[in-house]
C-alpha positions as CSV (number, residue, x, y, z in Angstrom):
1,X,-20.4,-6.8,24.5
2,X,-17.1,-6.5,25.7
3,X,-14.1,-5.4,23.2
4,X,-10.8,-6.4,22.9
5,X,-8.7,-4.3,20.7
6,X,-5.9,-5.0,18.7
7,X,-3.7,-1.6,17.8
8,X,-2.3,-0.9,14.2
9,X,-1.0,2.8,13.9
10,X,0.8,5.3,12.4
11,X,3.5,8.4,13.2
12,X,3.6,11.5,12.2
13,X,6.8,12.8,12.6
14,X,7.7,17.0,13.6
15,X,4.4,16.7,15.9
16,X,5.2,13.4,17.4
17,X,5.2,13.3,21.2
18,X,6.9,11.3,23.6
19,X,5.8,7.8,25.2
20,X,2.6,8.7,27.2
21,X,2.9,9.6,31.0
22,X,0.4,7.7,33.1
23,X,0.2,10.9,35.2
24,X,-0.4,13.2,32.1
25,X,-3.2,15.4,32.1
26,X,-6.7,14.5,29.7
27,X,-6.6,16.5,26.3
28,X,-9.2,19.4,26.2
29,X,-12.4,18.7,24.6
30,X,-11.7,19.2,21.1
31,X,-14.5,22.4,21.1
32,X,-11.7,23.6,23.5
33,X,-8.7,23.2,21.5
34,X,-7.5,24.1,18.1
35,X,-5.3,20.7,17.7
36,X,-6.9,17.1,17.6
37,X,-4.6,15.0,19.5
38,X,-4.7,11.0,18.3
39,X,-3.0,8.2,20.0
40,X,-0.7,6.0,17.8
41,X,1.9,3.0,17.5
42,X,4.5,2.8,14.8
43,X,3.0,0.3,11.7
44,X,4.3,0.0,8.5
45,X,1.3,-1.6,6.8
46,X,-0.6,1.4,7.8
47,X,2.1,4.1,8.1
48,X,5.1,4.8,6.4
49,X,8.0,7.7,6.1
50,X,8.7,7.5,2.3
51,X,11.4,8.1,0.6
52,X,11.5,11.6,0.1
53,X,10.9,11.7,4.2
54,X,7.3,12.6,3.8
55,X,4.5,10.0,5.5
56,X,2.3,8.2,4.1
57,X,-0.3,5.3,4.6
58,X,-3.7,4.6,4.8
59,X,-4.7,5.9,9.2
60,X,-2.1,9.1,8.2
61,X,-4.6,10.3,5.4
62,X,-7.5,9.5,6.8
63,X,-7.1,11.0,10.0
64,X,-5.3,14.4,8.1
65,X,-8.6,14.3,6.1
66,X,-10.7,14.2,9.2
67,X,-8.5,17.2,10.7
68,X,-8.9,19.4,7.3
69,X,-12.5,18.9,7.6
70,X,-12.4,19.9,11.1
71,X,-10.9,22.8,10.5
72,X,-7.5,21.8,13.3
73,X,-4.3,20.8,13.3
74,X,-3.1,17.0,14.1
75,X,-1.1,16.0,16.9
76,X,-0.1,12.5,17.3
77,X,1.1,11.0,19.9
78,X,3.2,7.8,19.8
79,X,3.3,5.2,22.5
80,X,5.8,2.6,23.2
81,X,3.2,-0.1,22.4
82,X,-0.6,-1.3,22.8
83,X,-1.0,-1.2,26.7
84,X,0.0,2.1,26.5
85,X,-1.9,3.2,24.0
86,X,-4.9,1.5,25.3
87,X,-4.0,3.4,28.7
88,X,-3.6,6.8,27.0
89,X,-7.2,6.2,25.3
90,X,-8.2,5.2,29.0
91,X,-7.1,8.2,30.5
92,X,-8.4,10.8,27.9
93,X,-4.7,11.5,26.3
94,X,-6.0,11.7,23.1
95,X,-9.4,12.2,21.3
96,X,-8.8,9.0,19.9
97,X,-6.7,6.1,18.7
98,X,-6.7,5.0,15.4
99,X,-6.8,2.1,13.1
100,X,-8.1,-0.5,15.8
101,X,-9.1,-3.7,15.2
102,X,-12.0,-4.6,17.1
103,X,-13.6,-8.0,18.0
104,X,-15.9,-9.3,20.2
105,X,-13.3,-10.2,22.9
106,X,-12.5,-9.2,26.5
107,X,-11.0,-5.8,26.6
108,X,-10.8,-1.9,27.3
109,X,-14.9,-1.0,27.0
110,X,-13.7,1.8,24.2
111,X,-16.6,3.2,21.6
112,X,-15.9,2.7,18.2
113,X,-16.5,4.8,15.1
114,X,-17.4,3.2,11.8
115,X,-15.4,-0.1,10.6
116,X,-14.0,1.5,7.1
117,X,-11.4,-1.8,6.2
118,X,-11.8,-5.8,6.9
119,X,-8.8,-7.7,7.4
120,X,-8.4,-12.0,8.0
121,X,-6.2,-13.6,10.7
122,X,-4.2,-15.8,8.5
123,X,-1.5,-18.2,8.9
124,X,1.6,-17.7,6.8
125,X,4.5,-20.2,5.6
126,X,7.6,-20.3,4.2
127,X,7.4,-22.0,0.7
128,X,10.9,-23.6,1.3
129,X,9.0,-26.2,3.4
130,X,5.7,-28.3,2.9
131,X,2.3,-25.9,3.1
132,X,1.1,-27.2,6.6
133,X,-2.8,-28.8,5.6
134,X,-4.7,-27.6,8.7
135,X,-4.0,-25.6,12.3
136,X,-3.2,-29.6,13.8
137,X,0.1,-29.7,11.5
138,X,1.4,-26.4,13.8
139,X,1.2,-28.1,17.1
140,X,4.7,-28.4,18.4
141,X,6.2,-26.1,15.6
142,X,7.3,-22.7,16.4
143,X,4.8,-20.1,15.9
144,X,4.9,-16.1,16.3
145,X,2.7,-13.3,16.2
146,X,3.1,-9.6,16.8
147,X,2.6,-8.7,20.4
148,X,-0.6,-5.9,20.7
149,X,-2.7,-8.4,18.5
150,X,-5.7,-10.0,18.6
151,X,-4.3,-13.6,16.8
152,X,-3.5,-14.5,21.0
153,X,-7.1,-15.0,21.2
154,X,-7.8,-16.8,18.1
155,X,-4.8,-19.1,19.3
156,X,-6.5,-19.8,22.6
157,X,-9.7,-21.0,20.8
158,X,-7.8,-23.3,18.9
159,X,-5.6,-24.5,21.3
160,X,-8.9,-26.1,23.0
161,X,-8.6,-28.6,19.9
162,X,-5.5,-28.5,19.4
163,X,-3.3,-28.8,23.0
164,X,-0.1,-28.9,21.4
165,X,-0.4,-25.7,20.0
166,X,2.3,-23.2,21.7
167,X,3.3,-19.8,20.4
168,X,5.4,-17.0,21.4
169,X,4.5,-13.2,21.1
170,X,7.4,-11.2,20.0
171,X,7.5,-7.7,20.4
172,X,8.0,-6.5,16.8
173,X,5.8,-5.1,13.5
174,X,4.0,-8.2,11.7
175,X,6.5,-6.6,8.6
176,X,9.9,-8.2,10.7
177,X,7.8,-10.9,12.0
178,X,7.1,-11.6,8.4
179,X,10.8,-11.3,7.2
180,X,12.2,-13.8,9.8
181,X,9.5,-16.4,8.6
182,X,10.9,-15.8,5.3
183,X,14.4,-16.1,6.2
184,X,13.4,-19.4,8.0
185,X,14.0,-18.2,11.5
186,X,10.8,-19.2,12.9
187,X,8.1,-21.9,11.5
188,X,4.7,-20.0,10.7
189,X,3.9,-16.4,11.5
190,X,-0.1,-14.9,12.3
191,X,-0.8,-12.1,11.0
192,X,-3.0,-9.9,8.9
193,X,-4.2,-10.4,5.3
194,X,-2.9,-7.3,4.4
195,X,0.2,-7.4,5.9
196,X,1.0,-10.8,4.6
197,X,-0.2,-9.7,0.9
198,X,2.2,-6.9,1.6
199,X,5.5,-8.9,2.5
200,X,4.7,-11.5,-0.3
201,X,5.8,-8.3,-2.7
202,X,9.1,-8.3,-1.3
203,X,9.7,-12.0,-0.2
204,X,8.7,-14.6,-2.6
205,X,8.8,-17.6,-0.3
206,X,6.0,-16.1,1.7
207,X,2.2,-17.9,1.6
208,X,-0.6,-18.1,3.4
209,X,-1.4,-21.1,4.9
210,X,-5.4,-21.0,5.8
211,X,-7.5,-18.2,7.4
212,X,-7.2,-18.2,11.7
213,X,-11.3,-17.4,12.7
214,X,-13.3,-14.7,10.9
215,X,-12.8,-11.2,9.6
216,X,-11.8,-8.6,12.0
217,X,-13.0,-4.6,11.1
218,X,-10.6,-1.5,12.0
219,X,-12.0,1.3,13.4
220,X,-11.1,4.6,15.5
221,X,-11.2,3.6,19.5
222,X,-12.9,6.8,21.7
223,X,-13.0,6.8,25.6
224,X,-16.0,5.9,27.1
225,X,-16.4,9.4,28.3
226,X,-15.1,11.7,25.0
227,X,-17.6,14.0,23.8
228,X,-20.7,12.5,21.7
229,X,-20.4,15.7,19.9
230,X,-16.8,14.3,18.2
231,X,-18.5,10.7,17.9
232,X,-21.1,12.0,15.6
233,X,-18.5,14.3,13.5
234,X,-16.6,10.9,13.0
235,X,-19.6,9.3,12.1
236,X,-20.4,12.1,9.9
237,X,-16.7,11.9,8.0
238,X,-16.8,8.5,7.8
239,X,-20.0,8.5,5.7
240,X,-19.2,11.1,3.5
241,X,-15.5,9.8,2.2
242,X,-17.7,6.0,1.6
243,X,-20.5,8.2,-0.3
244,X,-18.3,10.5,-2.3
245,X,-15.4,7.8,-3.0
246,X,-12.6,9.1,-0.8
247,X,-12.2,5.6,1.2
248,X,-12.3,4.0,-1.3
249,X,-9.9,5.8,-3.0
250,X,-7.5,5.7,-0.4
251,X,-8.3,2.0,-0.1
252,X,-6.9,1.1,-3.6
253,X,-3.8,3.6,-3.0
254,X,-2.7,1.2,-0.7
255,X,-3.7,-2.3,-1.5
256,X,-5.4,-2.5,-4.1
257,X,-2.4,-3.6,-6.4
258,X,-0.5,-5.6,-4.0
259,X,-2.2,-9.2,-5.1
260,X,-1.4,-8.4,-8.7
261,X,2.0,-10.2,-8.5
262,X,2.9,-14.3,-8.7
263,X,6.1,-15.5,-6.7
264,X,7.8,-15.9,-9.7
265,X,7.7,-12.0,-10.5
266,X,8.4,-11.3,-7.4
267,X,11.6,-13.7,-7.4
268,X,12.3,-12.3,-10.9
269,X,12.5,-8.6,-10.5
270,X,14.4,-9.5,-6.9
271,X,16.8,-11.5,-9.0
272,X,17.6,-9.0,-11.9
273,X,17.9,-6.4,-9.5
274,X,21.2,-7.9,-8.6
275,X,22.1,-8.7,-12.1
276,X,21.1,-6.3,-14.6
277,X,20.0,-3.3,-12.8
278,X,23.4,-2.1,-12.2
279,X,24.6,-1.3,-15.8
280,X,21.0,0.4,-16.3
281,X,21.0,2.6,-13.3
282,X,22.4,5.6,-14.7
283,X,20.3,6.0,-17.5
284,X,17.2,5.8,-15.2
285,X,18.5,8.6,-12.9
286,X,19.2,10.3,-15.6
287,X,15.7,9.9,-17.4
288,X,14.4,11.6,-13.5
289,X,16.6,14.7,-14.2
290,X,14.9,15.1,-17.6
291,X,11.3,14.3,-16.6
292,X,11.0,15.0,-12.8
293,X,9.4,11.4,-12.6
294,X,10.6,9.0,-9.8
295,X,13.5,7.0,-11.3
296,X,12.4,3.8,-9.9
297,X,8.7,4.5,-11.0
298,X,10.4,4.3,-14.8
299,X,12.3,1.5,-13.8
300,X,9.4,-0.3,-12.8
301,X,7.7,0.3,-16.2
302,X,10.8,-0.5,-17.5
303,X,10.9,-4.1,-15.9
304,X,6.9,-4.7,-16.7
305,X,7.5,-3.8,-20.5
306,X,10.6,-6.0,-21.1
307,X,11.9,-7.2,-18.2
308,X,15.1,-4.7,-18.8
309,X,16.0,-6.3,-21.8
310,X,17.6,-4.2,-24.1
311,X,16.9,-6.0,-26.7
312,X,13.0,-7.3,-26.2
313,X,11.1,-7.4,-29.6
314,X,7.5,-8.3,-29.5
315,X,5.4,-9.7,-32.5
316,X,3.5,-6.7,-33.0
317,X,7.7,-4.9,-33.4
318,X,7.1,-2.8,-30.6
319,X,11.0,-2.8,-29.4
320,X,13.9,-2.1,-26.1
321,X,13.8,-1.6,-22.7
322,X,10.9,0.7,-22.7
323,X,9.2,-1.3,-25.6
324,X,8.4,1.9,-27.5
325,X,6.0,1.6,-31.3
326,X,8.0,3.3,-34.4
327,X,5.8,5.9,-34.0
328,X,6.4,6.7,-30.6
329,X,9.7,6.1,-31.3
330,X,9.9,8.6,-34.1
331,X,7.9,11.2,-32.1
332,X,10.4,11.1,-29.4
333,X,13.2,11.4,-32.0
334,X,14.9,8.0,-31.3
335,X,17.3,6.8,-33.7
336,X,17.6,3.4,-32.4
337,X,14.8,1.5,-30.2
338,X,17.8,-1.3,-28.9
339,X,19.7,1.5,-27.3
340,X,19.0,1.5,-23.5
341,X,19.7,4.9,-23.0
342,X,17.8,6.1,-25.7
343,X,15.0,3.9,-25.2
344,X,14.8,4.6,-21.3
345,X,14.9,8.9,-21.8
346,X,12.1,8.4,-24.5
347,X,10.2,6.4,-22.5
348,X,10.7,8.5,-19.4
349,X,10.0,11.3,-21.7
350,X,6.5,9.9,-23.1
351,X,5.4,9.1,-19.9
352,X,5.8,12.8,-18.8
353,X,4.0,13.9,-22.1
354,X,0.9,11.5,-21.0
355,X,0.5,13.1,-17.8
356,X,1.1,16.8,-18.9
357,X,-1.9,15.8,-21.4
358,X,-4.2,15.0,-18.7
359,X,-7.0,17.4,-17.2
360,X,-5.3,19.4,-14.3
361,X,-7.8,18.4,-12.1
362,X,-6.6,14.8,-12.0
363,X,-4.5,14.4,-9.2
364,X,-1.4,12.3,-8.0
365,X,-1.7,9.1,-7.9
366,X,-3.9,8.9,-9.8
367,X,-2.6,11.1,-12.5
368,X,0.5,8.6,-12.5
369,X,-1.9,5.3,-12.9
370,X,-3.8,6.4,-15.7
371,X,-0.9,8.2,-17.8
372,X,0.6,4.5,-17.6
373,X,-2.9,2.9,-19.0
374,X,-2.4,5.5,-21.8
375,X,1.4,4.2,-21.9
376,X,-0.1,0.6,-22.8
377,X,-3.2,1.6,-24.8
378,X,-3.0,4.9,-26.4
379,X,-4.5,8.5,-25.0
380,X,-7.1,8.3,-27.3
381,X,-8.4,4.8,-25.9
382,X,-7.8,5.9,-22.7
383,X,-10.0,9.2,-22.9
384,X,-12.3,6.9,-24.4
385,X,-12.7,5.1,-21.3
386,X,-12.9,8.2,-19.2
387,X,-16.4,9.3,-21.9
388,X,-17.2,6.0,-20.5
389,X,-17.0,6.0,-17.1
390,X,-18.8,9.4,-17.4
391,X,-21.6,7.6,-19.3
392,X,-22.1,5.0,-17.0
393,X,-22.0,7.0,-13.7
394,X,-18.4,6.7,-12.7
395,X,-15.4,9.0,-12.2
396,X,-13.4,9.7,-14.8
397,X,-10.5,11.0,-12.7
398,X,-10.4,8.2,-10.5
399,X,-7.8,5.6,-11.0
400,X,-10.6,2.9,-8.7
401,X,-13.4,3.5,-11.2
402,X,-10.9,3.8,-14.1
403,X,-9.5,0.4,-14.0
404,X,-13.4,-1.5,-13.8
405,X,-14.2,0.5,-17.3
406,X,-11.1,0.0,-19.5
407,X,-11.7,-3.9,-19.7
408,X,-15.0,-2.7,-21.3
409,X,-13.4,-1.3,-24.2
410,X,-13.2,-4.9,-25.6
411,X,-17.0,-5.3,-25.4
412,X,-19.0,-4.3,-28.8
413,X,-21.7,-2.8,-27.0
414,X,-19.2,0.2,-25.3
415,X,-16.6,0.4,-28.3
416,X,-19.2,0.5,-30.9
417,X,-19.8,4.0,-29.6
418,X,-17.0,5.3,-28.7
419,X,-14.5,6.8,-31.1
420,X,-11.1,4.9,-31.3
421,X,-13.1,1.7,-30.9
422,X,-11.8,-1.8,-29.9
423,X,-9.0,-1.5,-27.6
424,X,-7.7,-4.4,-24.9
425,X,-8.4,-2.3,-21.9
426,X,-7.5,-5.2,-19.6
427,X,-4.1,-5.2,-20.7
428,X,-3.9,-1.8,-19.8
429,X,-5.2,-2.7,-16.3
430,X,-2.8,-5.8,-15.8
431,X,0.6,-3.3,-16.6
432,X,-0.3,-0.4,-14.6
433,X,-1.0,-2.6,-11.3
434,X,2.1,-4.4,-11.8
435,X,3.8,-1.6,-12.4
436,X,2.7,-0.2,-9.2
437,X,3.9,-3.5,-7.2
438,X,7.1,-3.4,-9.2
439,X,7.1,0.5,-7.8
440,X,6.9,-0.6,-3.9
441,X,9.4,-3.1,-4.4
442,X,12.0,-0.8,-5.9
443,X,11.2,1.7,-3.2
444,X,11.7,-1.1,-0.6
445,X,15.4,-2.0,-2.0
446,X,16.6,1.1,-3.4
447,X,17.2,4.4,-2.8
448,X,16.1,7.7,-4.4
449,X,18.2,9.5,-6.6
450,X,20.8,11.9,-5.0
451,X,23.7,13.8,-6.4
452,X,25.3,13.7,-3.1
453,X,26.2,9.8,-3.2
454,X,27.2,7.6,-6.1
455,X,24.9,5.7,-8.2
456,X,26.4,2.5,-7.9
457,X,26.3,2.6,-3.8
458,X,24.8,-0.5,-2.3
459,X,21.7,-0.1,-1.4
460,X,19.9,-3.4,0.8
461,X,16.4,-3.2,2.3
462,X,15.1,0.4,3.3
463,X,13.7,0.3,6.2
464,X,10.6,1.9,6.9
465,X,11.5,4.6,10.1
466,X,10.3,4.0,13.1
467,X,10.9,7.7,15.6
């Protein structure tokens, strides 16, 4: 079978090199150097600079996992775009490029590793305008996709049914392709499921249309000629992060919380960012100076709980911003749950307290996700659904397994034994995967607390660095 690949990659910036030289020498067989070189674009659904300038995404851990294992350092090195990178691989450049998507096109011949993540071709639409009903409502209309993309080929096939059909390939990431179909610069946009369910956390008017062909898997690309012996390491890795929980791990870090959020949330928190955020701002740097705890990660809390109303009351007389119990209330010595401030530092505060309670051995994120279960349910609940997970084979430490046991605390036949009892676990679930969307949208929009530049400062769209 021939391949045809389709490159999504990632940077890693201090041991980034320059665009590839076609008259560059191959890399050393790894057995013959101490750094594993891997071949890389710039994208954002799968790499990231943060915003504390470290990197991030879902190819950056997985290949720094593969490197630890090895025993090496990582060198990556960034091309310009696709042909080059598919060049560089061709040439022996690299060890390997990762995060491929591979079909069963026309293409470069590479070996693959194993497929760890399935993405769909979709179509998107702006909501503004009517959803179109099938691929024959596009012909005529004006259509982009990301150039170094397979959605060309799935285009072609349709265009045999469909002769109208005409699109252009533009060369930028599917996340600016994405925003200019939101702004309603272009008509529809191809792209993949992930990135789309991405962009729909920060634009609202964003859908998806119907699927374009069948699943695609991503994969590491090797040279037809690189050493077996690194083929069967990667085969190796790859079957010991899917047995010991590692991928999947990594898999939920990144999406499995961005599909947790309607258009109206989205549109909400956009729209009270504008309005009410402003007055609120300087309590929530001020609650990350006390606790050491991302401001806009207590924002976000914030927002889920009460929608940064300072004066939200439930039934139940759970009260303010950070929609704290009396007794909670009282154990964080707050005289009065309608103050923002004070509600907001106690919040901050008891959030801190839930992680600090928590075995060392947990660690971030997932430490984070399950001290904000145990903001909505109660410690004791929440350790009851770690006995659980235990009991039934699962990891207790693991946000992933966590979130599939704490519905079950609402069954009689897992809270009978158990010792706080009944408890709406599924609640628990819905708040701290909101809470995590919530998160990535406030890191999208605004900026990380800093003495060196006023609180109020504008802030617009960060965007993620491309070097």
């Amino acid at each position: 079978m021939r391949i045809f690949l389709s490159f999504f990659a990632f940077v890693f910036c201090g041991l980034v090199l320059a665009a590839c030289d076609s008259h560059e020498k191959p890399v050393s067989p790894l057995g013959k150097t101490d750094a594993l070189v891997v071949i890389t674009v710039n994208s954002p659904d799968t790499y990231y600079e943060n915003s504390d300038g470290s990197y991030a995404g879902l190819e950056f851990d997985l290949v720094s996992e593969f490197a630890t294992e090895l025993g090496v350092e990582v060198r990556f090195k960034v091309m310009s775009g696709l042909s080059q990178a598919l060049l560089a691989l061709e040439n022996m450049q690299g060890h390997f490029a990762a995060g491929l998507n591979v079909t069963d096109k026309h293409g470069s011949g590479a070996r693959f590793g194993p497929v760890y993540q399935r993405t769909q071709p979709q179509v998107a639409y702006n909501t503004d305008y009517p959803k179109p009903r099938s691929i024959q409502y596009l012909a005529g209309r004006n259509i982009e996709i990301a150039a170094g993309t397979s959605h060309a080929e799935r285009l072609n096939e349709v265009k045999q049914q469909v002769p109208g059909l005409k699109w252009n390939v533009v060369d930028i990431p599917a996340e600016e392709l994405l925003e200019k179909l939101a702004e309603g610069r272009i008509d529809y946009a191809v792209a993949d499921s992930t990135q789309i369910n991405l962009a729909k956390n920060f634009y609202p008017n964003l859908a998806t249309a119907f699927n374009l062909g069948d699943e695609t898997g991503k994969a590491w690309a090797f040279s037809p000629n690189e050493d077996v012996e690194l083929l069967e390491k990667v085969q190796k890795f790859f079957k010991r992060i899917e047995q010991d929980g590692t991928l999947k791990r990594l898999l939920d870090r990144y999406y499995g919380h961005i599909q947790r959020l309607d258009q109206m949330d989205v549109g909400g928190i956009l729209g009270k960012m504008r309005t009410t955020l402003p007055d609120l701002r300087a309590h929530f740097h001020q609650a990350e100076e006390l606790t050491g705890i991302d401001w806009r990660l207590i924002a976000a809390l914030a927002y889920k709980e009460s929608h940064w109303d300072r004066l939200a009351t439930s039934f139940t007389n759970v009260r303010g911003i950070m929609m704290l119990t009396e007794s909670t209330a009282d154990r964080m010595k707050v005289t009065d749950r309608l103050d923002a401030r004070q509600s907001i530092l106690a919040g901050a505060r008891y959030l801190l307290l839930l992680k600090e309670m928590l075995p060392p051995r947990i660690a971030e994120p997932d430490r984070t996700w399950i001290a904000l279960a145990a903001y909505n349910l109660g410690y004791g609940h929440v350790e009851d659904a770690r006995i659980l997970a235990q009991r039934l084979g699962s990891s207790p430490d693991s946000w992933v397994d966590l979130k599939k046991i704490l519905p079950l605390l609402s069954h009689s036949q897992y809270f009978d034994n158990l010792k706080h009892g009944y408890a709406r676990g599924g609640e628990a679930v819905i708040l701290t995967e909101s809470v995590r969307t919530y998160h990535d949208i406030l890191l999208r929009y605004e900026r990380p607390y800093s003495h060196n530049f006023a609180a109020t400062e504008a802030t617009g769209p960060l965007r993620h660095s491309r070097n």
